[in-house]
Steps between C-alpha positions, in 0.01 A plus 500: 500500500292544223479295207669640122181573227499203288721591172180595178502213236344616168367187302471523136367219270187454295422160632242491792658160658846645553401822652266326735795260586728804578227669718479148675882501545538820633145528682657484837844504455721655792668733257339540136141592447321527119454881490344513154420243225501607075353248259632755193851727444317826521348337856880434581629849397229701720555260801829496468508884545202505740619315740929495459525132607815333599467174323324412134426147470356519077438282204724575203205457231157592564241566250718353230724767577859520536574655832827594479375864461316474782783356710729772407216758559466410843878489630476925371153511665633344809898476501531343854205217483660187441330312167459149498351337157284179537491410194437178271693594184858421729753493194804606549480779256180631702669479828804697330218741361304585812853491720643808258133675521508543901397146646701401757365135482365261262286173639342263293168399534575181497596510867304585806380858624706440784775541276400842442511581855871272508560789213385818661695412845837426353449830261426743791768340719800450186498108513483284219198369399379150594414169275446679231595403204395811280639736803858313536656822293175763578601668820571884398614779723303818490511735347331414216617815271787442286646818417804361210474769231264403195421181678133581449204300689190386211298772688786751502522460117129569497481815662834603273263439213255695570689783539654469207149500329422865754300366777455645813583376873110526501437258164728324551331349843170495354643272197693250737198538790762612721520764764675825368727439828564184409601587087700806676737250680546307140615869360733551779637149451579599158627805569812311724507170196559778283679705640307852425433791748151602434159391334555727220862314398305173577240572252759644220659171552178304479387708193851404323478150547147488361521745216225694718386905527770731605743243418756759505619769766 
């Protein structure tokens, strides 16, 4: 009987030293295998829809960035990967943060890589999450959306925005270097939080709350 493909890890962080650690970790493991490696966000993003992996192992600051965007922008790139952040800023409001933008588990950098592997196993299979500390309240069930009306995501509040201010499905990706597919599922989300029928309520809507064109039917 033949063997299962090896589940696609994407690995996301901006320092050299950890991604060469999680290529050494996984390098012959039985059933995960590094399928791509992004040292930026935008990296991440076109990975992330490039390849559709099913785990996410990422930093939750790179560049000086906050990457909470970025976390949230690849559970609606890639609803069914589970995300793992590896992260050294392991507050408990960060862990909170990254939890409520899609991440399904928070480890600390503090501990060992193997921890991330500890993390990814229990995630996939629905256990809790081992030793640690960081993780003892991180382990999410999919799906990541949360659809409770005008509970709006950072990114989802974005998007509204823009609207409001007349930008298209089109400029709208080009502004947040996004996919148009990817700023189409952020309008659809929308549409349900909000509870309108069509993208010509949801942009009447959006138009109102900003003061925008055609703020009026």
């Amino acid at each position: 009987m033949s063997m299962p493909a090896p589940l696609k890890i994407l690995a996301v962080d901006d320092h050299p030293v950890v991604l060469v650690g999680l290529r050494l970790l996984f390098g012959d493991h039985p059933r995960f295998r590094i399928c791509a490696e992004a040292a930026t966000a935008d990296q991440a993003r076109a990975f992330a829809e490039a390849w559709a992996p099913d785990v996410v192992v990422t930093d939750l600051v790179m560049g000086g960035r906050d990457g909470l965007f970025l976390i949230e922008d690849l559970a609606t790139i890639c609803p069914a990967s589970a995300i793992i952040v590896y992260s050294s800023h392991d507050d408990d409001v960060q862990t909170t943060l990254a939890l409520r933008a899609g991440a399904h588990a928070f480890v600390p950098k503090t501990e060992s890589l193997e921890s991330v592997e500890g993390a990814i196993e229990a995630v996939l299979e629905g256990r809790p999450i081992p030793r640690s500390r960081a993780t003892r309240h991180a382990l999410r069930a999919p799906p990541a959306i949360r659809l409770e009306a005008y509970d709006l995501s950072p990114r989802e509040q974005q998007v509204l925005d823009m609207m409001g201010r007349g930008l298209d499905l089109r400029a709208m990706a080009r502004s947040l270097a996004l996919s148009v597919k990817t700023v189409g599922t952020y309008r659809e989300r929308l549409k349900i939080k909000l509870g309108v029928d069509g993208v010509r309520d949801l942009e009447r809507l959006a138009h109102r709350r900003t003061g925008g064109p055609n703020a009026w039917p």
